[in-house]
C-alpha positions as CSV (number, residue, x, y, z in Angstrom):
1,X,4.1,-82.1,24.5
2,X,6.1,-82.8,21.7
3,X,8.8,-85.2,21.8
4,X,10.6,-83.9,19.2
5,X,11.6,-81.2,20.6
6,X,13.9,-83.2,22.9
7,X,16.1,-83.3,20.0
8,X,19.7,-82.9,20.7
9,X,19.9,-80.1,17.7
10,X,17.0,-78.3,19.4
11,X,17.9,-75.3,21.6
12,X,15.2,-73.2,23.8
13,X,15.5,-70.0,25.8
14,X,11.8,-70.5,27.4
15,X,10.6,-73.6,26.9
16,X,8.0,-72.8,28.8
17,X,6.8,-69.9,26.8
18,X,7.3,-71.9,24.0
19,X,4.7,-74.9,25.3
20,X,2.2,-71.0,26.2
21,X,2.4,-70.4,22.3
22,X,1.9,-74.0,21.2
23,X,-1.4,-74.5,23.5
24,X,-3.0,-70.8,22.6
25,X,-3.0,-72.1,18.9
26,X,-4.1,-75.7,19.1
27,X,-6.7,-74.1,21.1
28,X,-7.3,-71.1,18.3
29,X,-7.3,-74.1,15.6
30,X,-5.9,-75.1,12.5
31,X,-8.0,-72.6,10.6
32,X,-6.5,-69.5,12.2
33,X,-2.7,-70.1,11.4
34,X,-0.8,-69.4,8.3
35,X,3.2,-70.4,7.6
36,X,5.9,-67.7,6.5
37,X,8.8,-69.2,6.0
38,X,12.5,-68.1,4.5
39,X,13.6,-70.1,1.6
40,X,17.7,-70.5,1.1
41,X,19.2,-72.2,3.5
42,X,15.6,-72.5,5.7
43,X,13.7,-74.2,3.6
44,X,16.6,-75.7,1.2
45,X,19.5,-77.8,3.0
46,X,22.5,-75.3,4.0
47,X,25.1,-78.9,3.4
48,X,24.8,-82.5,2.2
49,X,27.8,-84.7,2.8
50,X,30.1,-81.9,4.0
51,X,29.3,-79.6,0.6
52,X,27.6,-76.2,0.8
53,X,24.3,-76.6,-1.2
54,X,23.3,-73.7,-3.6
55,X,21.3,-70.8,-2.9
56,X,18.9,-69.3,-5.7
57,X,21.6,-67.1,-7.0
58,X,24.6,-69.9,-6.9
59,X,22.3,-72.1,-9.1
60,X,22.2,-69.8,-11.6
61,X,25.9,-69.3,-10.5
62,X,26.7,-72.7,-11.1
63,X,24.9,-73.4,-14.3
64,X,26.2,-72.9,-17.8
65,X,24.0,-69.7,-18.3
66,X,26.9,-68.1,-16.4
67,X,30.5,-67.3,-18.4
68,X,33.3,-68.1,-16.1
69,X,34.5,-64.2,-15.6
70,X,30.9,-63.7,-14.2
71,X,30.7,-66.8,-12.2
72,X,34.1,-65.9,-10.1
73,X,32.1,-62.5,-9.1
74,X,29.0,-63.6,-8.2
75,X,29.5,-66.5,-6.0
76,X,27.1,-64.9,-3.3
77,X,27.2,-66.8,-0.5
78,X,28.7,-70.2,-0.3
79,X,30.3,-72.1,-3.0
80,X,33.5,-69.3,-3.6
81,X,33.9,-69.1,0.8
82,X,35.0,-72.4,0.0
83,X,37.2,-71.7,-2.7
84,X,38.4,-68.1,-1.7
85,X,37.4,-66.4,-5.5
86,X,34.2,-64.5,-4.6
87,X,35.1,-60.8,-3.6
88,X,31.2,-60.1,-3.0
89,X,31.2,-63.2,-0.6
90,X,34.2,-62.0,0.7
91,X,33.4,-58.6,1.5
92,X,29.8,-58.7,2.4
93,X,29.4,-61.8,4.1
94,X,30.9,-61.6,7.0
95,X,29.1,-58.2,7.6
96,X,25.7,-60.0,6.9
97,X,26.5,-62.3,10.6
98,X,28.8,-60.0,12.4
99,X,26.9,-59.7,15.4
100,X,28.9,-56.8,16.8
101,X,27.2,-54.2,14.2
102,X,23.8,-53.2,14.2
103,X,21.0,-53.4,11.3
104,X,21.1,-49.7,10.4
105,X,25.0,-49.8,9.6
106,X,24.4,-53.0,7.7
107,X,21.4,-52.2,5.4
108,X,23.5,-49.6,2.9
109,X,26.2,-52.4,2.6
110,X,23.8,-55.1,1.9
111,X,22.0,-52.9,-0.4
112,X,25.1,-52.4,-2.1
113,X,25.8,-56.3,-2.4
114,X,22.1,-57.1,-3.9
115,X,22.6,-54.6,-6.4
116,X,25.9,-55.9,-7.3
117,X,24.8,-59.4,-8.0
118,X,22.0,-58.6,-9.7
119,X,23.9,-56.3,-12.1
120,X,26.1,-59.2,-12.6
121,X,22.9,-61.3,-13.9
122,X,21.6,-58.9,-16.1
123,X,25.2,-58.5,-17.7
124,X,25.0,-62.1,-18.4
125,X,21.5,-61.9,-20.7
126,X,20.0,-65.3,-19.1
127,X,17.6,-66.2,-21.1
128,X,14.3,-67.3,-19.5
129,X,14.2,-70.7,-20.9
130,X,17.4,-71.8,-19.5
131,X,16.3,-71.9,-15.8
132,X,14.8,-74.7,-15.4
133,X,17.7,-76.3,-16.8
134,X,20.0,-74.7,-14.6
135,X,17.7,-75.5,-11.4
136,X,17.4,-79.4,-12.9
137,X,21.8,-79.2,-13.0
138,X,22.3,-77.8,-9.7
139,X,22.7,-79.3,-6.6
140,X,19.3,-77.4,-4.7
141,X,18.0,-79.3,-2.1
142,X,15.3,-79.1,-0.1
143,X,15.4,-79.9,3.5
144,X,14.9,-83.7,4.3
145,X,10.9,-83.8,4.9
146,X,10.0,-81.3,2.4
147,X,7.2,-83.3,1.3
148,X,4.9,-83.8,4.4
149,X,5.7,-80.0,5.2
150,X,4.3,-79.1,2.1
151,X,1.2,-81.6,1.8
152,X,0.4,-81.1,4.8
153,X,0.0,-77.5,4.8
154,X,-2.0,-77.8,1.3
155,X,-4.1,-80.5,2.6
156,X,-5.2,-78.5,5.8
157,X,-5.6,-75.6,3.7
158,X,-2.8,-73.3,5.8
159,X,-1.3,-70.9,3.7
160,X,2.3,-70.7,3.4
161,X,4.1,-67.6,2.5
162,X,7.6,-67.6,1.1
163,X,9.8,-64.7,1.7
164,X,13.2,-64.3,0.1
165,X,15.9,-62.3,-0.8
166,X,16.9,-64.4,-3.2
167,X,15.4,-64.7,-7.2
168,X,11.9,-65.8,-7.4
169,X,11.8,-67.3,-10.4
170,X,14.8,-69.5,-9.3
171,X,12.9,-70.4,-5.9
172,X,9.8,-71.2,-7.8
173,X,11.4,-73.5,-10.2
174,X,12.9,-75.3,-7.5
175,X,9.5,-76.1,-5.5
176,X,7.5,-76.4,-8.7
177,X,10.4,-79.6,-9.4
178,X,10.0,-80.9,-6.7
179,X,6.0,-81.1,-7.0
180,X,4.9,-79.4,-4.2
181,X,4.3,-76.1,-5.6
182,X,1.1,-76.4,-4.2
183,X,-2.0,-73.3,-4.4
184,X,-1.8,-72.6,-0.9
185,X,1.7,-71.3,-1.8
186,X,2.6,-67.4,-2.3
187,X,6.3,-65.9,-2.7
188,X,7.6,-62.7,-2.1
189,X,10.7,-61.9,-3.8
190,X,13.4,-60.7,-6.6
191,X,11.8,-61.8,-9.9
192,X,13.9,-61.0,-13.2
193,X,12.3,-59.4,-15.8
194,X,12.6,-60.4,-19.2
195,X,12.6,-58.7,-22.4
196,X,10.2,-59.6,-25.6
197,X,13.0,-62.4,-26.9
198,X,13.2,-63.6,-23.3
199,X,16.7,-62.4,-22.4
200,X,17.0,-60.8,-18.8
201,X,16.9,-56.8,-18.6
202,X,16.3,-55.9,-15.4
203,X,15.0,-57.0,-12.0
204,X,10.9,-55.9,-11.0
205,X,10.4,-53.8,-8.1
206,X,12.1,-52.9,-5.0
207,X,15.1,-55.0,-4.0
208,X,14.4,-57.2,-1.0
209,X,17.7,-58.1,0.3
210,X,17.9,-59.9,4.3
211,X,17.2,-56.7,6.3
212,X,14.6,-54.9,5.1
213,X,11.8,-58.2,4.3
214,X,9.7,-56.0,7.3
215,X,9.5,-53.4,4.5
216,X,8.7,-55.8,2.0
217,X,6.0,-57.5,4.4
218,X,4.3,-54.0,5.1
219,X,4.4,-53.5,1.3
220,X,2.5,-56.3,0.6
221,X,-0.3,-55.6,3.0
222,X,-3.2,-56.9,1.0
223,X,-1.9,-60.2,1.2
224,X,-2.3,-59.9,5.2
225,X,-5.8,-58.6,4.7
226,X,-6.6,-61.8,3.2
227,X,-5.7,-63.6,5.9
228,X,-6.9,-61.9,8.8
229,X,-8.8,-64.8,9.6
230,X,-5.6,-66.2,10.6
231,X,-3.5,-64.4,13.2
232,X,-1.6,-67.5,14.5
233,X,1.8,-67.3,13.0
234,X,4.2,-70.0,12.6
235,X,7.3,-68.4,11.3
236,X,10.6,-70.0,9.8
237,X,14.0,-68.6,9.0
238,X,18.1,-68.9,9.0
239,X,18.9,-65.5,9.9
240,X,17.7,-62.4,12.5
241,X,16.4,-60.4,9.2
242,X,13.7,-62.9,8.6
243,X,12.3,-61.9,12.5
244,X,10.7,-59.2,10.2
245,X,8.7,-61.0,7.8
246,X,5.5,-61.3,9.8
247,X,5.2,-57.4,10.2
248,X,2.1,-57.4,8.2
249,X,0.2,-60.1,10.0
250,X,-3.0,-58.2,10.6
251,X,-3.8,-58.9,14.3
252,X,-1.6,-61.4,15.4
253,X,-2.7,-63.1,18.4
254,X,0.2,-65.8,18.4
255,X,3.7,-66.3,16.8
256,X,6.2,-68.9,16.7
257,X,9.6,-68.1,15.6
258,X,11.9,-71.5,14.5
259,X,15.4,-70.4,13.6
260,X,18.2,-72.7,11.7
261,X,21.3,-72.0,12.8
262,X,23.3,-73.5,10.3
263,X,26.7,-71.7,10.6
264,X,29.4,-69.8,13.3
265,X,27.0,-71.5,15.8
266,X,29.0,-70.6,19.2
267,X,29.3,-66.7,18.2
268,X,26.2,-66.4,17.0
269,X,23.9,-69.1,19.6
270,X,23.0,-66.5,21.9
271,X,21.8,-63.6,19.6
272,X,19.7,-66.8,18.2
273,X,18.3,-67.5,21.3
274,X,17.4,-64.5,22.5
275,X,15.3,-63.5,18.6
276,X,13.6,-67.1,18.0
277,X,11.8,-69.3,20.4
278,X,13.0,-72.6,19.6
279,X,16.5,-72.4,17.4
280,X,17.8,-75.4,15.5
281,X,21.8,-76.4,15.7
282,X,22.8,-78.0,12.3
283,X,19.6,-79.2,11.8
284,X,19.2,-80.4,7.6
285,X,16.2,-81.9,8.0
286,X,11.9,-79.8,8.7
287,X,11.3,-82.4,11.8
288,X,10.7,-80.2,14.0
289,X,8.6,-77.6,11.7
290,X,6.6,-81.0,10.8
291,X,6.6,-82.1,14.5
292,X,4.4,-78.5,15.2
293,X,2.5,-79.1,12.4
294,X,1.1,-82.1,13.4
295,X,0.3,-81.5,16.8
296,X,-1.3,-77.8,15.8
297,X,-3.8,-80.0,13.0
298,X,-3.8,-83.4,14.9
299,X,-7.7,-82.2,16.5
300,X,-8.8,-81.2,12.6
C-alpha cells in the first residue's frame, strides 16, 4: 500500500492493523486529520556523520550566550554523554529510557531535571536578541525531508501541532530559519520569559517536561475544540512520553502513532513496538511520515 514501508529501518508489530488505520483515514479524507508531532530528536536529526545533533536546550548550550561553568551543567541530553562532564545528563538520563521503572517513579525525577536546567538558563541572563544567533551557530538540524513535510501539510491545509519539552522560543527560531514556519503550525511548549531590557527572568507557565505532555494536551483543550472537525490523528515522536500528546483530540476516530527509535535500540525495541504502530530504527530522515502523507492526500 505503501512501499515505503518496506524499508529496512521500518519495524511493525501489526502490520495489518496498521494498513486498518491507513484505509479508515483515506477514506475519512484529507480534511479530517491533523499532525502532532514531537520536536527534538523527532522532528530534528538525533546524528549527522556519527555527531549527536543539538536539542533546543544544547543550542543555547553550545552558543556563546552560555559561560563555560554553566555550559558543563547543563548539557541536557547529548553533547556532555559524549564527553562525560554533564552531571544532569548523567543522572537523569538514563532514568528518562530505563525501561525497567515505571512513569509514576519517573515524573518527580524528571521534574526535578527540567527545573534544574531551566534554573541554569535563567542564571545565565540570555538576552532575547541573542537567539537567533545562537540557533544560526549551532548545529540544529532538521530531519532530511523537512521541507515536503512541512509544505505539504500547509498546502493541504492539515494542521500540525508541535509538542515539546524543550524551549519554544528555541524550537520556533529553528523552523522559522528554515522557512517553513508555516500558519498551519502551533507549539506547545517551555517559552522563556523576558524582562523589560530583554534579559531572561523566568520561564511562563507550567513545566512540560517528557511525561506529563497528556497534561499539557488536556490543558490546552481549546485548541482541540478547534479541530474537532478532524479526529484522524497522525502522531510523531522519539520517546513513550509523547504517546500522550493526543489526549485532547476531541473524538478521535483514528490514530497513527510513528516512533523514532534513535538510541539503545535492542533494550528498548520491544517497549517501542508494543506503544507505536510502525517504529523507525535509526531512521534520520521524515520518508516514511512523508510516504503517509502522500497516500492520505493523494485523492485531494
Amino acid at each position: 500500500m505503501i512501499p515505503e514501508l518496506s524499508n529496512g529501518s521500518v519495524l511493525m508489530k501489526d502490520p495489518q492493523r496498521v494498513q486498518e488505520i491507513l484505509q479508515s483515514m483515506l477514506k475519512a479524507g484529507s480534511n479530517t486529520l491533523q499532525v502532532i508531532s514531537d520536536f527534538d530528536m523527532t522532528l530534528t536529526r538525533f546524528s549527522y556523520n556519527g555527531k549527536r545533533c543539538p536539542t533546543c536546550h544544547n543550542i543555547l548550550d553550545n552558543s556563546k550566550t552560555i559561560s563555560n561553568e554553566c555550559r558543563l551543567k547543563l548539557d541536557l541530553r547529548i553533547l556532555s554523554c559524549l564527553l562525560q562532564l554533564d552531571h544532569l545528563l548523567e543522572t537523569y538520563y538514563p532514568i528518562e529510557i530505563d525501561t525497567s521503572r515505571s512513569v509514576e517513579e519517573k515524573l518527580p525525577l524528571m521534574v526535578e531535571w527540567w527545573t534544574k536546567a531551566h534554573d541554569l538558563l535563567v542564571e545565565q541572563k540570555i538576552k532575547k536578541d541573542e537567539l537567533a544567533q545562537a540557533v544560526r551557530e549551532s548545529d540544529a538540524m532538521l530531519r532530511e525531508g523537512y521541507e515536503l513535510f512541512f509544505d505539504r501539510l500547509h498546502e493541504q491545509s492539515i494542521p500540525l501541532l508541535i509538542f515539546s519539552a524543550g524551549i519554544g522560543d528555541i524550537l520556533e527560531e529553528v523552523i522559522r530559519q528554515a522557512n517553513v514556519f508555516h500558519p498551519n503550525v502551533k507549539v506547545i511548549s517551555n517559552y522563556m520569559d523576558f524582562d523589560e531590557f530583554g534579559m531572561l527572568r523566568a520561564f511562563k507557565g507550567e513545566l512540560i517536561h517528557i511525561y506529563n505532555k497528556r497534561e499539557g494536551a488536556l490543558f490546552n483543550t481549546g485548541h482541540f475544540k478547534e479541530l474537532r472537525s478532524k479526529p484522524n490523528v497522525l502522531l510523531m515522536g522519539d520517546s513513550l512520553g509523547d504517546l500522550d500528546m493526543a489526549d485532547g483530540v476531541q473524538d478521535m476516530k483514528n490514530i497513527l502513532k510513528i516512533g523514532y527509535l534513535n538510541d539503545k535500540v535492542e533494550e528498548r525495541k520491544q517497549s517501542y513496538l508494543d506503544s507505536y504502530d510502525i517504529v523507525l530504527v535509526n531512521d534520520e530522515s521524515l520518508e516514511i511520515p512523508n510516504a503517509v502523507l502522500h497516500y492520505l492526500t493523494s485523492n485531494k
